[in-house]
C-alpha positions as CSV (number, residue, x, y, z in Angstrom):
1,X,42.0,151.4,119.2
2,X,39.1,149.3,120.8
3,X,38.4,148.7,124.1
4,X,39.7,145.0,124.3
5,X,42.7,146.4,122.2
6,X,43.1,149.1,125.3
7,X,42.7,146.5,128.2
8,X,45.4,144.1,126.3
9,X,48.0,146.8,126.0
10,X,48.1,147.9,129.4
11,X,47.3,144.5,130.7
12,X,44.3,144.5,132.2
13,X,41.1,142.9,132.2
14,X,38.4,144.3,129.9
15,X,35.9,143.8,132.5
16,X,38.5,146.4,134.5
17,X,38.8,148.7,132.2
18,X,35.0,149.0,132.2
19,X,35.1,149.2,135.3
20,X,37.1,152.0,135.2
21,X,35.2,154.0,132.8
22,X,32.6,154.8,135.5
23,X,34.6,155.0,138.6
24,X,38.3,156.2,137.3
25,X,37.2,158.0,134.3
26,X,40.0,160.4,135.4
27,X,42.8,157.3,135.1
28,X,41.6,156.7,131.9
29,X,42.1,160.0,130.6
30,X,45.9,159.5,131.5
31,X,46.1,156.5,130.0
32,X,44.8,157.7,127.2
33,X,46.9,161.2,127.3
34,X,49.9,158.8,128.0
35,X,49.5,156.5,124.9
36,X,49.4,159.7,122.8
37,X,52.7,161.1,124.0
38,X,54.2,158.2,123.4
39,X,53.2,157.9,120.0
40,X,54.0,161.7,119.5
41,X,57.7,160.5,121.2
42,X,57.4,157.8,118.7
43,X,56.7,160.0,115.4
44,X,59.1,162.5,116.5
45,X,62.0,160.0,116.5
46,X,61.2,158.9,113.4
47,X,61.3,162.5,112.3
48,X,64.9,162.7,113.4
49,X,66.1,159.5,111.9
50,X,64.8,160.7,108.8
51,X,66.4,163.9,109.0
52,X,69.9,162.2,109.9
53,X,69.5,160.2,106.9
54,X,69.0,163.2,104.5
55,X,71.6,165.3,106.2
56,X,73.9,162.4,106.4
57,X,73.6,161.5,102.4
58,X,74.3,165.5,101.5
């Protein structure tokens, strides 16, 4: 994910984000630490879904 890509999904200015970088490296960690989770929440539903299917067609 780029920077710009960043910036757009937590809507905020580029210029911000850069910003932030130097003086809330910190809050950029969490963001980043909370974009993971929520792909891991993602994944992990998917997982599930998946195994419901199977399950269900035995």
């Amino acid at each position: 994910m780029t920077k710009k890509d960043l910036a757009e999904r937590i809507n905020v200015d580029p210029k911000t984000l850069k910003n932030w970088e130097t003086s809330k490296p910190e809050l950029l960690k969490l963001i980043y630490l909370g974009l993971a989770t929520e792909d891991n929440i993602k994944e992990t539903e998917l997982y599930l879904k998946k195994i419901k299917e199977i399950k269900d067609s035995k």
